[in-house]
Structure formats: structure tokens, C-alpha cells
LOBA-889650 format. One record per residue (C-alpha): x, y, z; residue in one letter. Coordinates in steps of 0.001 Angstrom, whole numbers, plus 524288, in hexadecimal, padded with zeros to 5 digits. Layout:
XYZA ...
END
This chain:
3DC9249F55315DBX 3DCDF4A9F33224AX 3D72B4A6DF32E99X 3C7A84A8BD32F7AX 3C08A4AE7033AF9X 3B5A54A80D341EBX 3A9614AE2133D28X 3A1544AB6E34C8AX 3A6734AA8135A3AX 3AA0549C1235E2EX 3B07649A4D36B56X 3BA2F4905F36F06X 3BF3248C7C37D1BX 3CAC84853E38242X 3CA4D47C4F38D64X 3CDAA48603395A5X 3C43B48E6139201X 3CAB84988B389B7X 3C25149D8E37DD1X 3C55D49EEF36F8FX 3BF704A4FE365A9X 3BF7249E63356B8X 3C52F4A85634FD2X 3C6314A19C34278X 3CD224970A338EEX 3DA05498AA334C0X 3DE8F49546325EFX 3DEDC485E132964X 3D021486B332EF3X 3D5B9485FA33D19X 3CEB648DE83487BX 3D3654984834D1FX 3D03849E9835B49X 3D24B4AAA03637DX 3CE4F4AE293718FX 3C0014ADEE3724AX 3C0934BDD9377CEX 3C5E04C10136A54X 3C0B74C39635E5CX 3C71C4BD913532CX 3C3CA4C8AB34826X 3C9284D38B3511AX 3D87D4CBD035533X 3E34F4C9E234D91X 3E4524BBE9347ACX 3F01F4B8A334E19X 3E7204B6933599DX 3E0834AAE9353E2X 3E63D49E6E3597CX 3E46E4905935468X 3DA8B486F935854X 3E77347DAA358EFX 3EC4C4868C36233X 3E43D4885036BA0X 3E19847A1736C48X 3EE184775136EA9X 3F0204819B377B6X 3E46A4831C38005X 3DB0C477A937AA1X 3D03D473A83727DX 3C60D47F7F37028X 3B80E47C0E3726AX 3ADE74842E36C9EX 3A64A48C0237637X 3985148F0637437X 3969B49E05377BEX 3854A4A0AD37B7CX 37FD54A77C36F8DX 3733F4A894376D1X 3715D4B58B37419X 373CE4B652367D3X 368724B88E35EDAX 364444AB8B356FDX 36C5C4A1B735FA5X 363204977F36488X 3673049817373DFX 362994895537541X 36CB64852B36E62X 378AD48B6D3754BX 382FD482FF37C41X 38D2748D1A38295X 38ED548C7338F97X 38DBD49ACB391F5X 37F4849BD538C2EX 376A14A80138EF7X 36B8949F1738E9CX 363F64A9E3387FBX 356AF4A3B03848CX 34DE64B00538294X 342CC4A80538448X 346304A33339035X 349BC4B0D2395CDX 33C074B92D399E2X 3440B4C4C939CABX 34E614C3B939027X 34E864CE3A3866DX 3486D4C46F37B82X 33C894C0583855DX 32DE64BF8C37E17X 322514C4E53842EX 319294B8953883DX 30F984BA8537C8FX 318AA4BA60371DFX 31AA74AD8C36BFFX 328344A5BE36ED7X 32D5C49BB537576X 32BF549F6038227X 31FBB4976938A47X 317F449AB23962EX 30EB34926239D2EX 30157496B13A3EFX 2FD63491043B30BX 2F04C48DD43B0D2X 2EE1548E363C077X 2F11F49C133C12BX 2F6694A1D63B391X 305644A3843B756X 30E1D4A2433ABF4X 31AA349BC83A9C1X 325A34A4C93A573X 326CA4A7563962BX 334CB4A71F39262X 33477496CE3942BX 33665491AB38589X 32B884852E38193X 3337B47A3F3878DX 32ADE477F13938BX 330A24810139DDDX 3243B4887539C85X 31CF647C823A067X 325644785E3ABCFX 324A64887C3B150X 315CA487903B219X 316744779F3B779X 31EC947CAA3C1F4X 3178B4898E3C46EX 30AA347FC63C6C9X 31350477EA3CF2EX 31734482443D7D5X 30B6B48B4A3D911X 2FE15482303D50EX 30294474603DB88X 30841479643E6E9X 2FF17481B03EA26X 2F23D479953E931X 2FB0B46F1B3EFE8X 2FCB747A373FD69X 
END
């Protein structure tokens, strides 16, 4: 059976912080790597080195979680790498993907009833909205009556 090649990009790195890319399996099942810059369908396979290898060499591999944020269909609240974007569209007002404030969504707003000011839309239903407008009585209602 010939070595197989990795159908999607996983990334490995060493203790000292070297990356590797999974390349594939060879014939026993075994992983196979190559430096995370290259692509393992465009080099020669005589640049695929052993998981046994580098483990010996430089280390056990741990798998590092790359941000797929902005990917389409990846759920951003469930991302774990360290270098994540952060790219909640709902929380950005001025992102490409922001709705207009009467079209239906997830995004909230609250209304002062003292003098109509509005919270800011992009906050998603978890309460922020409500803690915006709290504060914004705080500040301009109590303090004021209080002077």
C-alpha cells in the first residue's frame, strides 16, 4: 500500500516551536510530516519524514489549532487557537457582514426611556445590551439629578 496524502491542513509543533505539516500515512498507517510552509502535493516524497523521527529528533508534535474564523460555516464560538481573528460579524457594527437595525438577527439594542438614546446594535442577546443602557442611566440620569 503507497503512502496517502492528508486530504485537510493539520498543523503540528515541536517544543520549540517549529511547525509541521501532516502530510499523510505511510504503508504501515504511520504519519507522515513536512514543514508546515510546504505543501505536500507539490514536493517530492522523499521530503516526508517520520512521525518517529521527528520525535526522536526534535520532540513530541502537538497539534496546533490554526483560527478558521473566517471561513464560511465555522461557528467562531467554538475556536480554540491562540491566534484567533475573533471575527464575530455580529459583534462588529462596521464589518462587511453588519445588518441594518430593522432586519431581524441576533443583534439587540436597548431604548432609554428618559431620553430615547439607544444602546449599540451589534451586541448579541446575552445581556450586554442590558448592562450598555444600565450603565448609560448610571452615568447620564443618576448623576445628573444627583448635581
Amino acid at each position: 500500500m503507497p503512502n496517502t496524502t492528508a486530504t485537510t491542513v493539520e498543523l503540528f509543533q515541536t517544543p520549540e516551536g517549529k511547525q509541521w505539516r501532516l502530510a499523510g500515512t505511510d504503508s504501515n498507517g504511520d504519519r507522515l510530516f513536512v514543514p508546515s510552509h510546504l505543501d505536500p502535493t507539490k514536493v517530492s516524497r522523499l521530503v516526508w519524514v517520520s512521525e518517529d523521527f521527528l520525535r526522536a529528533e526534535l520532540g513530541d508534535l502537538t497539534p496546533v489549532t490554526a483560527c478558521r474564523c473566517d471561513d464560511p460555516d465555522v461557528d467562531p464560538y467554538e475556536c480554540e487557537a491562540d491566534d484567533c481573528t475573533y471575527s464575530f460579524s455580529e459583534l462588529n457594527p462596521f464589518g462587511q457582514s453588519a445588518r441594518p437595525v430593522n432586519v431581524g438577527s441576533a443583534e439587540v439594542s436597548r431604548k432609554c426611556d428618559t431620553c430615547g438614546w439607544t444602546t449599540s446594535v451589534w451586541h448579541v442577546d446575552d445581556g450586554s445590551a442590558d448592562q450598555e443602557l444600565y450603565e448609560h442611566i448610571s452615568r447620564e440620569h443618576t448623576e445628573r439629578s444627583a448635581a
